[in-house]
Structures are given as structure tokens and as C-alpha cells.
N, C-alpha and C positions, 0 to 999 in steps of 0.2 A: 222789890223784885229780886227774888233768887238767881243767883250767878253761879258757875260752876266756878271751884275753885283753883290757883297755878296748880297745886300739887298735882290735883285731881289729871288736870288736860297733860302735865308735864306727864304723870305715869302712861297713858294713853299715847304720848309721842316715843315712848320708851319701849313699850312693849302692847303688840296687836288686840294681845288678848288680856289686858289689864284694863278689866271698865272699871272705875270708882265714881262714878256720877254721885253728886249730895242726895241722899236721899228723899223721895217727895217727886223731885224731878224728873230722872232716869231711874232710877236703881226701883222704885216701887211701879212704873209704867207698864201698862199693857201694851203690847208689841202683838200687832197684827201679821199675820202672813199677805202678800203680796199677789199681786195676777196671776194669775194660773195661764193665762194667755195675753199678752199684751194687744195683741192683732182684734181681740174682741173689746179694747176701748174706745173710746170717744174723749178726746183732752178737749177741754176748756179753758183756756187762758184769761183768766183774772186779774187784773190790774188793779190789787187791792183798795187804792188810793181812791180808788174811780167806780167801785161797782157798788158799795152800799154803807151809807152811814148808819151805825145802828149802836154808838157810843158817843153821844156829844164828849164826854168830860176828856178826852183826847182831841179833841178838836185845837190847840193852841198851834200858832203859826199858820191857820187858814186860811187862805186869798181864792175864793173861789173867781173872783173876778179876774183871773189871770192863768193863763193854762201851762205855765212855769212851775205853778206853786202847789203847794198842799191842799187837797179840796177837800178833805174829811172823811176818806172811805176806811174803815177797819175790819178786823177779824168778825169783832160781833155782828156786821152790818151783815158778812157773810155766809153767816149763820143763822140768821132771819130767812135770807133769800134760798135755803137748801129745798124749799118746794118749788122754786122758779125752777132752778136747775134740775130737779128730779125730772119736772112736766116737759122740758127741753129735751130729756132724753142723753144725753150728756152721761158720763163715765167716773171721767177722772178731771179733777180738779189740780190744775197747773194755778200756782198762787206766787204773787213775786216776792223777791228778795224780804227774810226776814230783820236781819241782820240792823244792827244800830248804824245809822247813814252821817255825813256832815248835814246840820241842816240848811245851807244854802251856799251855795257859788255863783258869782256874778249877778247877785239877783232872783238866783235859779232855786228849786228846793229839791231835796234827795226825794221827793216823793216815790220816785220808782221802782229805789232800792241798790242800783247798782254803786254809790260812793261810799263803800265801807267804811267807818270807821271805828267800830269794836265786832270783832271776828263771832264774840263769843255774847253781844248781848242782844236782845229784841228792840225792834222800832218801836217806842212808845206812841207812836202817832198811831199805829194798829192796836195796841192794848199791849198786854205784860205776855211774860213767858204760862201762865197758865191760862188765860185766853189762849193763847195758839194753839197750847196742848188739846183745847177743851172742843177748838176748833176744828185739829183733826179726829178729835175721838169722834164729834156729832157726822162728819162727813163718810167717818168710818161706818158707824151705824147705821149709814143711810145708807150705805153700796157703793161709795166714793173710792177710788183710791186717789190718793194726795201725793203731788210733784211740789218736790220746792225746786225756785230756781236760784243757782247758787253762781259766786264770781269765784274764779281762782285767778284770773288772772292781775290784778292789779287791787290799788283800796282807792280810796278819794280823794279828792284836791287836798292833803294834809300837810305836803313839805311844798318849800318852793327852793330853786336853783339861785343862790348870792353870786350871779354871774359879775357884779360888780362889786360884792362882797362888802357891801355897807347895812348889813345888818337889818335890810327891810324888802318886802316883797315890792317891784318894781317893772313899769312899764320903760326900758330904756331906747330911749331914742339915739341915734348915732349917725353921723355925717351933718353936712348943711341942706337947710332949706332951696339952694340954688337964686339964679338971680328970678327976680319977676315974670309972670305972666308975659309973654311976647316979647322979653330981651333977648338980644342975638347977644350978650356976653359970653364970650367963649372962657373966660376963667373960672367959673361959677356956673358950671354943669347941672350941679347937685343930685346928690344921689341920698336920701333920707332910709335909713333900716329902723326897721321895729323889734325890739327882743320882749317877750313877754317872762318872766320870772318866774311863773305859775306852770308856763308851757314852752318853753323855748322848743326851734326845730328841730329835728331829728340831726345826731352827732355822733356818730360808730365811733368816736374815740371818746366819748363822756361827753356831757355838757363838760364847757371849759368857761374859766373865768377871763374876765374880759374888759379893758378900759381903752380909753384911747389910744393909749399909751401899745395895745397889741395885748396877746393873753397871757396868762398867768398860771397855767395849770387847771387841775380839775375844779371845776367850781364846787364848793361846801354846800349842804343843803340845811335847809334852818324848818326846822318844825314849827308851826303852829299853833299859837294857846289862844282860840278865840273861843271858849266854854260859850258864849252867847248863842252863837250860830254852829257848836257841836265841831267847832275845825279846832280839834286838839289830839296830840298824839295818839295814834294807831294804836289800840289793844288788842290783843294781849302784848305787854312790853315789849317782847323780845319780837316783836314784827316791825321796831325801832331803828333797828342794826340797818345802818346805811349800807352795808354792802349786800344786804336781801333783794335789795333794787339794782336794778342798770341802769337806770341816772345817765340815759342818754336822749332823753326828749322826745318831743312826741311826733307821732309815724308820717310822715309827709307824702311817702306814692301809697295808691293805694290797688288793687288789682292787679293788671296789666302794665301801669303807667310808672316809666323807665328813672332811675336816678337822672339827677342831672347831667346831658348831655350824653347818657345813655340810650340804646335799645331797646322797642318795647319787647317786652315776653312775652311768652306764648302763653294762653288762655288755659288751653285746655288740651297737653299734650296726651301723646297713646298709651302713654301708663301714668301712674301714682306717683313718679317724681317727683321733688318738690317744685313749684315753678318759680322760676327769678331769682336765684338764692339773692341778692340785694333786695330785693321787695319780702322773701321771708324774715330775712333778719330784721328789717324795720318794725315786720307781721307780729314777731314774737318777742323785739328787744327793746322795742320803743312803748313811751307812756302812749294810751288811747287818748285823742284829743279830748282837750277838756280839765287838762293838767292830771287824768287818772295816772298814778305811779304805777308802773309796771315791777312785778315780780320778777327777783331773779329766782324762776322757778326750775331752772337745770341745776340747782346749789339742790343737797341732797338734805341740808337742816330744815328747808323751806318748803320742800316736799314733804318730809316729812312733821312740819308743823302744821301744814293745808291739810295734811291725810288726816290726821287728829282732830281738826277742828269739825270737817265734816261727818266723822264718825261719829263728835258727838251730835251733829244736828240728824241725824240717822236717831240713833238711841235715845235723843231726849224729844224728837218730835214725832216719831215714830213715822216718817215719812217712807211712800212705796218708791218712790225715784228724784231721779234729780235732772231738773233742765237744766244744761254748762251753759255759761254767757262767752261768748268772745272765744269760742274754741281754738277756733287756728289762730290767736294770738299767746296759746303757749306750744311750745315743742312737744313732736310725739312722745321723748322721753319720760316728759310727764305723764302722759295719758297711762303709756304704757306701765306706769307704778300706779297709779292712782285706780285705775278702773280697777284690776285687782282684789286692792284691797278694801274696799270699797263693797265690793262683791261678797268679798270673805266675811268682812264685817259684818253684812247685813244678812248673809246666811247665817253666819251665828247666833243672829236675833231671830230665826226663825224666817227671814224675807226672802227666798229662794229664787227671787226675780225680782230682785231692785232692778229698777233701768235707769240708765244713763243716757240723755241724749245730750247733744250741744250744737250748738248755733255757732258755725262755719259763715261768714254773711259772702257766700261766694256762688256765684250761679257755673264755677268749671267743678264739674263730675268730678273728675281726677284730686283734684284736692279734696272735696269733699269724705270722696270713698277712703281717703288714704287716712281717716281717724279711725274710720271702723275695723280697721285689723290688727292683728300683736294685740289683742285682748285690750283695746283701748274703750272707748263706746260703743255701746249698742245700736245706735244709731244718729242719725245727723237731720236738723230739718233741713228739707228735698227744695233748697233756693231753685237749683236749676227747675225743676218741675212750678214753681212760683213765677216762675220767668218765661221758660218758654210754652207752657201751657195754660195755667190758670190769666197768665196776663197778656198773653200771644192771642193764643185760641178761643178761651169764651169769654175775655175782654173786648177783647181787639178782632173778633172774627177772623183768624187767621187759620191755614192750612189744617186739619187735623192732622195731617201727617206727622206733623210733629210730635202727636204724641207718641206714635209709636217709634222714631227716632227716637225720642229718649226715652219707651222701655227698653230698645236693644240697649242702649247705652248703661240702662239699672243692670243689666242680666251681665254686660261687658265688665263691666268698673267697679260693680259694689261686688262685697265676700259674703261668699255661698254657702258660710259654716258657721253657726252659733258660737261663743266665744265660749270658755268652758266658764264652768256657773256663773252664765248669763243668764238670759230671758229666755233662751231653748230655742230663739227664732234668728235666721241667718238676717244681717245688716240690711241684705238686699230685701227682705220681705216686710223689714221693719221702718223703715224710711216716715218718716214725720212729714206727713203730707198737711202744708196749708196755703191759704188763698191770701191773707195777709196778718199781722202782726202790729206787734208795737214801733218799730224800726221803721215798716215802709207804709206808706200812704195805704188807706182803704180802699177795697175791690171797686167800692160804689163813685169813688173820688173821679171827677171827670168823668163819670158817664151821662150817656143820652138819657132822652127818655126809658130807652130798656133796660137800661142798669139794673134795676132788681130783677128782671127776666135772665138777665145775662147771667144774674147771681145764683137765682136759684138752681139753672143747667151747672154752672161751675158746682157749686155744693151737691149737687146730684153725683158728679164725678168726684169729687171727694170725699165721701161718704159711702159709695160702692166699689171704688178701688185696690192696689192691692197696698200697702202699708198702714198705718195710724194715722187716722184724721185728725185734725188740730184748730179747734174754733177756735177765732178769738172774740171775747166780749162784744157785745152790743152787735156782732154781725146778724145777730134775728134780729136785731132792732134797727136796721140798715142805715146804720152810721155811715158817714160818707167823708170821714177826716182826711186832711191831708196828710203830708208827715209830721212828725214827732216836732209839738206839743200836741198837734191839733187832732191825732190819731187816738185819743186819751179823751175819750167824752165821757161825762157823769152819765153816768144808766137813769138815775134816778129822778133826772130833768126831764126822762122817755127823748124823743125823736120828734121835735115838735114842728120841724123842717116839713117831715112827714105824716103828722099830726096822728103819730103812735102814743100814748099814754106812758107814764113808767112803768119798765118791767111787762111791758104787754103782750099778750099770749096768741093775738089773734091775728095778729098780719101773715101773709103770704109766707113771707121766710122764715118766723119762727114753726109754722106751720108746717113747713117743707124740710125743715130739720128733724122735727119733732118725729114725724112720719118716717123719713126715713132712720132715723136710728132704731125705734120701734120696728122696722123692715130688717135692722141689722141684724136683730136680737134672732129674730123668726128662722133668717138664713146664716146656717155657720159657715155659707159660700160666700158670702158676701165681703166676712168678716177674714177669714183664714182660707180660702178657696186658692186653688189654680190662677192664671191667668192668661188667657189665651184671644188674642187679637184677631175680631172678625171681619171687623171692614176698617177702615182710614181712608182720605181724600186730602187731594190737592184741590181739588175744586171749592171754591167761594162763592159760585156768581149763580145761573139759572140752572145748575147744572142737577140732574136727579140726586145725586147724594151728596150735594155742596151742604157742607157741615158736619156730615156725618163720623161717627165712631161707635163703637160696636165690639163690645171684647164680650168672654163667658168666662167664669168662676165655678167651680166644683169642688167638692169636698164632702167626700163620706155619702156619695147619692144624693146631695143637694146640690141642685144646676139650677143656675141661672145665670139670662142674659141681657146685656144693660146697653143699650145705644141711647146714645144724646147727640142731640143736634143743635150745632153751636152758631148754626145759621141763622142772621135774622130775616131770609125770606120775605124780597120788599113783595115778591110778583105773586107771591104763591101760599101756603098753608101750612105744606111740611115740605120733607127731603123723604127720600126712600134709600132702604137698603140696596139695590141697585145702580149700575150704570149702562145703559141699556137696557140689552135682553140676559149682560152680566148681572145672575143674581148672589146674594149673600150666601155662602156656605157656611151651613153651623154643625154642632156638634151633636145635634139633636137627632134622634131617628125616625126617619118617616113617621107621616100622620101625627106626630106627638102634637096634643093643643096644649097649647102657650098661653096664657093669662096674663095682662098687662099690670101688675101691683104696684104701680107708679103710685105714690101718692098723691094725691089734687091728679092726676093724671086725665088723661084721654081712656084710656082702660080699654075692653077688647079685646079679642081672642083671635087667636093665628095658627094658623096649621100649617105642620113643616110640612115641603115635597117631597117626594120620590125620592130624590138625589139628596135630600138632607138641605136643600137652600129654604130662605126664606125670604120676605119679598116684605118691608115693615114699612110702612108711614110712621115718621116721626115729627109730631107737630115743631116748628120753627120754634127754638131755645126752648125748648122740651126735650122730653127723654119718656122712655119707655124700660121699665125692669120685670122681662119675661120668665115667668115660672110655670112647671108643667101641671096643666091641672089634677 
């Protein structure tokens, strides 16, 4: 397998515009140009490990009987399946971590991508570096654009803390066990601590070394040669230098929740300040649990050794953007170098709209917005919109009002200016709209009997709204995992819960997807339109419009209007545009006939009033998408 060489990446951390890729690699690569629009894709998130095996002879290390471990999915498997994905309707292909992982922690396997351990080479459990290449070019040719998703902020369980400084990684135990079960001994309390080596707790002055005896100073960190399981030092060497890391253990509050014996913070205060400065610093200085080492990425050598490394996954995979993992666990300062040049770089490959998004796992707006400005990211996935709408309202049958509180809040909080050679589109129009992920349990997880009902009005609304929709795998295939491992199903076993086939085309939601994105393509309102709020409810229960929501989108004289109804209507049929003799006002002009292109829909034709209202039946966890005939 070809490796780029030190010299080659050293010149590349030296100067911006010194590419020397080995040739073959990078230096003879076709370099595609980029979106012309991001707002008209469809992201698909693929979980390499898990969507298609289509390479046995990388299969080593395989435990499909365990949803810890490596099941066999690779690049080639993903490139068999590029007609499933075409028929889906689907965009752009979001694929995970390339990068060479540890092969296991605790039992556990790097399957997912995120424990780095060589910056700069490929997973072989996927295939080599010209599978990947061969994999974007076939996805290119088919109309694909390709996201990789990349880590800056930390690498893998690689060093551990000699908090007792004897030379080996260690579970220490410290205090006594106390006296027995049901002794009233008052001299023998016992108060038993656990310190883990691998991950000790978070420590703002350094882990510290430590014996009975009381501490000792900062504790030394000892690298790891276990070549077996891949847990050997961090490459490229120079990512070695103990002081690249803050070596102060891993993050203990997490959100809201206060230091010890502290205050909790505010959530989500009235501007982009940062919230908790102690809960930031844990955010951005502490390893992620799991013993991942945190970068010291405010150091400007470490920035600019990250700035290099992904220029060259730009240049030699020819990739149109990048998903960021763990965002708000490095500081704006970085964003704010990184997006940049990042940008530069890949306009100078001719990609005029690389995007950047990154995964902020925080449902307060206010932090969220505050990556997307000073030219940091393009955009952020929309947790809050994951939170209080896809999981509030057409989970959980809750208010729709809520959605329109949090678009005041998108139009409030997020920035209303494209970054300069960015994507051309303001943060707020670009927002990473999805219903779940790898990280949080499946839409389907805990629901009633209506759960797929539930699901396809929710996909209805993400797919007709106003930023980027964001599938993730297997959701036509209505997986119903809980969290992470169990979120991670094989495609290729099908949905046998639901007695769907592998890869099957024919169920209800891949059917509902399909149709709609095929609806996307048709309307460029749908896709980049306006967005303007026609009805919302507080109402649940018997009420005429309990459920309903109802916005319009326009753009360029394509108008259309979308109401879904997130109601399951035990008593009744549908909800209406209406309450009372209060009817819906739209944007339409009298007489105009309306057309229902729901897909699987109700269908039907409607004519606006006099006064411009309209009066719609919306079948219960259905939706109706109104175009003028």
C-alpha cells in the first residue's frame, strides 16, 4: 500500500501551496469540481463497517456475533450497492472515518473509525488506498458527491497516564475495603477509589502522579507497542510530542451539569457566549471518554500539522467535504484557521464549495450557531431540531408549535452571510437536518405500533424543509436500534424483525423516500426555496388542526405548500387547515388549483378562496405537498 512520504506532508505543513503527493496517488488524480448547490443534496450516512460486504480477503478480525466488533463491511461492498443508492434517490454519500484505527479497546473494535492511529494511512479492514480512490471516482460518475468524515480532535487509546509510575497500564485501587456488611465499626468507614490509567478523571492542573504516600508531580505518559491489536504509537511521529496533548483526563460534566459542588449553567443563553466556561474547558481540554487523547490543538504546530494532514485527504481522495467529529471539543481558534484553509486548498483543486459540517452533540442553538461564524463551518447538524422536533413532535406527538419556535430561533441565532469561499449559502439555510444517527438510538426505537407512520410524516418534513437532509443507513430499511452498538445493523441481514429482504426496495419508507427526493429534483422550492410559516398548533387532542404544520417555499416561480400532520387521531381521519371558522391564509391567489403530489399520498385537488385561505384535510401522520396545477 502506498503512503505518502515525511518529506512530501513536512513540505505541505511548510507552505499552503506546496503539493508533492508520490505520484500515482495525488499528483496524477482526477479532481472533480464540487456542488454547485448544497441545499439540492440528499446526504446519506454510511457506516462503512455495516452496509456491504463485497471483499472477503479483508475480512480478518471478524466477530459478527458481537455488535462491538468488526462485521465485514468495506469500500468494495459499497460499490456493488451504488444502484441501491441511485433507486433511493439519495445525493451525496457521507462514508466514515478512513484513516488506520487501533484494532481494539476493551474488547471493543475501531470499526467506526473514530480511534486514530496513523493520521496518514487507510483502514485495511475497508480495502487499500486505491479501493478508496476507485471508490470515489465510481460514486463520482454516478452523480455522487462524497463526504468524508474526519477527527481533529483527539487520536485512540494509544498512551496511558503512569499515575503510579511503575511502568505498566493499571487499574489502581486506593483506600480500604471498610469493615463488613452490617458492622456498626466506627474506625473502618471505608471509602474504596478507582483510578483507571487508560482514562483517569478530568484534572485542570494535568493528571498527577500518585501513591499513598500523596502526589508526585505530573504524571509521565508511556506509549504503547501492542503491533497485535494495532495499539502502537501515533503516526506520523511527530504527533508523539507529549506536549501536543493536555494530558488532563477525560471530560466528567457534561452539558448543563456543574463542577463539583458547583452551579449549574445556563443552557441556552440570548447570545453565542460560551456557556460554563468550566464545562468548556473540560469540552475542549479533556480526553473523550474512552481514554481518546485530546489534542492540544490552540498549539499553532498542531494546527498546523491537522491542516496538512487533511489537505492531503482532499487531494489524494478527491473528497467534495468533510463531516467534523466532536466539534465543540476543540476551540473556535481552531475552526477559525482551519475552515479557511481548508477552503483555499480545495479551491485551488478546482472544488469551489467543499463543505464543512461538524457534529456539536448539543441541543442549545447558541452554542451550536457560535461554530458557524469568523469563517469557521459551513454548517452544524441541527441536534436542537433532532430534539425538539423530529423527537418532541412526530415521535412523541407533541405541540407543533414547536416548530416554529425553533425556526424564530434558526432566523435569531444562526449567521445570515455565506463565509467567503464557502458553499455561497448563509449557516442558517444550511443546517444538517436529521432524525437520527450513529450516536443516538433510532427514530423507530420505542415506538408503538405507528412508528413507521410516525416515520414517514417525520421524513416527509425532512426532506421538504428548509436546510440539508441527512439519512442515515438502514432508515428505509426501518431499523429500530437502540444506542450505539445496537444503532449499527448489518443492511445485508435486511430487517428480518419486519420481514424486509436485504437491501429491499419495496417497503413503505424506502418507497417514501424515494418519491420524495424524486419530488425534490422536480421542485427547486423545495430544495433552495423561501420559507414561510402557515399554520402551527398547540392543540393534541380532538381539536380541528391538532397536529398540524403547514409552511410555503418558493423560488424562481416554483411554489409549493407542505402541511403534515403529526397527529395520530384516535377519533377521527385527518386534522384540517383550520380552527373553527379561522381558516389557513396562504400565499396563493385566489382560485389558484392546487394539486396534492404527495407521494403514496391522499392526492386531490383544492382551490384557494377569495381572501387567499385554504381549508386542507390532512390525513392523520400524513402530509400533503401542494403544487399549482
Amino acid at each position: 500500500m502506498k503512503k505518502i512520504t515525511f518529506a512530501a506532508l513536512a513540505c505541505a505543513l511548510a507552505a499552503a501551496a506546496c503539493h508533492t503527493p508520490e505520484p500515482g496517488i495525488a499528483g496524477e488524480r482526477r479532481i472533480t469540481p464540487g456542488s454547485t448547490d448544497w441545499r439540492d443534496e440528499v446526504i446519506y450516512q454510511v457506516f462503512v463497517d455495516r452496509f456491504a460486504n463485497g471483499d472477503y480477503s479483508n475480512d480478518f478480525g471478524v466477530d459478527r456475533t458481537h455488535m462491538g466488533r468488526y462485521h465485514g463491511g468495506d469500500w468494495q461492498g459499497l460499490i456493488k450497492r451504488i444502484p441501491y443508492l441511485k433507486k433511493l434517490g439519495v445525493t451525496a454519500i457521507w462514508i466514515s472515518p478512513v484513516v488506520k484505527n487501533i484494532e481494539e479497546d476493551a474488547g471493543f473494535a475501531g470499526y467506526h473509525g473514530y480511534w486514530t492511529q496513523d493520521f496518514l494511512s487507510v483502514n485495511q479492514h475497508f480495502g487499500d488506498l486505491a479501493k478508496m480512490q476507485e471508490l470515489v471516482d465510481q460514486l463520482h460518475d454516478n452523480g455522487f458527491k462524497v463526504i468524508l468524515d474526519i477527527v481533529t480532535n483527539h487520536i485512540g487509546p494509544l498512551f496511558y497516564y503512569d499515575v503510579n509510575m511503575n511502568g505498566r497500564a493499571d487499574d489502581i485501587l486506593f483506600g480500604g475495603g471498610g469493615a463488613s456488611y452490617g458492622s456498626r465499626n466506627p474506625d473502618n468507614p471505608g471509602k474504596l477509589t478507582r483510578t483507571s490509567e487508560w482514562d483517569p478523571d478530568y484534572d485542570s492542573r494535568g493528571i498527577q502522579s500518585f501513591t499513598s504516600l500523596g502526589e508526585a508531580g505530573r504524571a509521565p505518559i508511556v506509549w504503547v507497542y501492542q503491533p497485535k491489536i494495532g495499539r502502537v504509537p501515533v503516526q506520523p511521529e511527530f504527533f508523539q510530542n507529549p506536549a501536543w496533548y493536555h494530558r488532563r483526563g477525560r471530560i466528567t460534566v457534561w452539558e448543563n451539569k456543574p463542577p463539583l459542588g458547583g452551579e449549574f449553567c445556563p443552557t441556552a443563553p440570548e447570545n453565542n457566549t460560551e456557556l460554563c466556561p468550566y464545562l468548556r474547558e473540560q469540552e475542549t481540554k479533556g480526553d473523550f471518554p474512552g481514554g481518546l487523547k485530546d489534542l492540544a490543538t490552540e498549539r499553532d504546530d498542531v494546527r498546523q500539522a491537522l491542516i496538512g494532514v487533511f489537505k492531503y485527504w482532499i487531494e489524494v481522495g478527491d473528497f467534495d467535504g468533510f463531516r467534523i467529529d466532536t466539534l465543540k471539543h476543540v476551540e473556535h481558534g481552531f475552526w477559525e484557521q482551519f475552515g479557511p484553509a481548508m477552503r483555499a486548498h480545495a479551491v485551488g483543486l478546482g472544488k469551489k464549495t467543499f463543505f464543512m459540517f461538524g457534529e456539536a452533540f448539543s441541543g442549545a442553538d447558541s452554542l451550536l450557531a457560535s461554530y458557524t461564524d469568523r469563517e469557521q463551518v459551513d454548517s452544524v447538524f441541527y441536534f436542537s431540531q433532532k430534539y425538539r422536533v423530529f423527537d418532541n413532535v412526530f415521535k412523541h406527538g407533541g405541540p407543533t408549535r414547536e416548530i416554529e419556535r425553533l425556526h424564530q430561533d434558526r432566523v435569531r441565532l444562526y449567521h445570515d452571510r455565506p463565509h467567503q469561499s464557502g458553499i455561497g449559502v448563509a449557516p442558517r439555510d444550511a443546517l444538517v437536518n436529521f432524525i437520527d444517527n450513529h450516536d443516538v438510538e433510532r427514530f423507530l426505537n420505542n415506538t408503538g405500533d405507528d412508528g413507521v407512520q410516525r416515520l414517514g410524516v417525520a421524513l416527509t418534513y425532512l426532506l421538504t424543509t428548509v436546510g440539508i437532509p441527512c439519512i442515515y443507513y438502514g432508515t428505509e430499511q426501518q431499523f429500530d436500534g437502540g444506542n450505539d452498538p445496537s444503532n449499527r445493523e448489518d443492511m445485508w441481514l435486511g430487517n428480518r424483525k419486519r420481514g424486509l429482504s436485504p437491501y429491499d426496495t419495496t417497503n413503505d419508507t424506502f418507497m417514501r423516500i424515494s418519491g420524495l427526493t424524486k419530488l425534490r429534483k422536480e421542485h427547486a422550492a423545495l430544495r433552495r426555496g423561501s420559507f414561510e410559516i402557515r399554520w402551527s398548533t398547540d392543540h393534541t387532542g380532538t381539536e380541528d388542526d391538532a397536529g398540524i404544520f403547514a409552511f410555503e417555499r418558493q423560488h424562481e416561480g416554483d411554489h409549493v405548500l407542505v402541511a403534515v400532520n403529526a397527529h395520530q387521531c384516535d377519533d377521527k381521519k385527518s386534522s384540517r387547515t383550520r380552527d373553527g371558522a379561522n381558516l389557513m391564509k396562504t400565499g396563493f391567489a385566489a382560485g389558484t388549483k392546487l394539486t396534492d403530489m404527495m407521494p403514496d399520498g391522499a392526492g386531490g385537488t383544492f382551490t384557494v378562496g377569495q381572501d387567499g385561505t385554504l381549508d386542507v384535510d390532512v390525513p392523520c401522520l400524513g402530509a400533503r405537498i401542494l403544487v399549482k396545477q
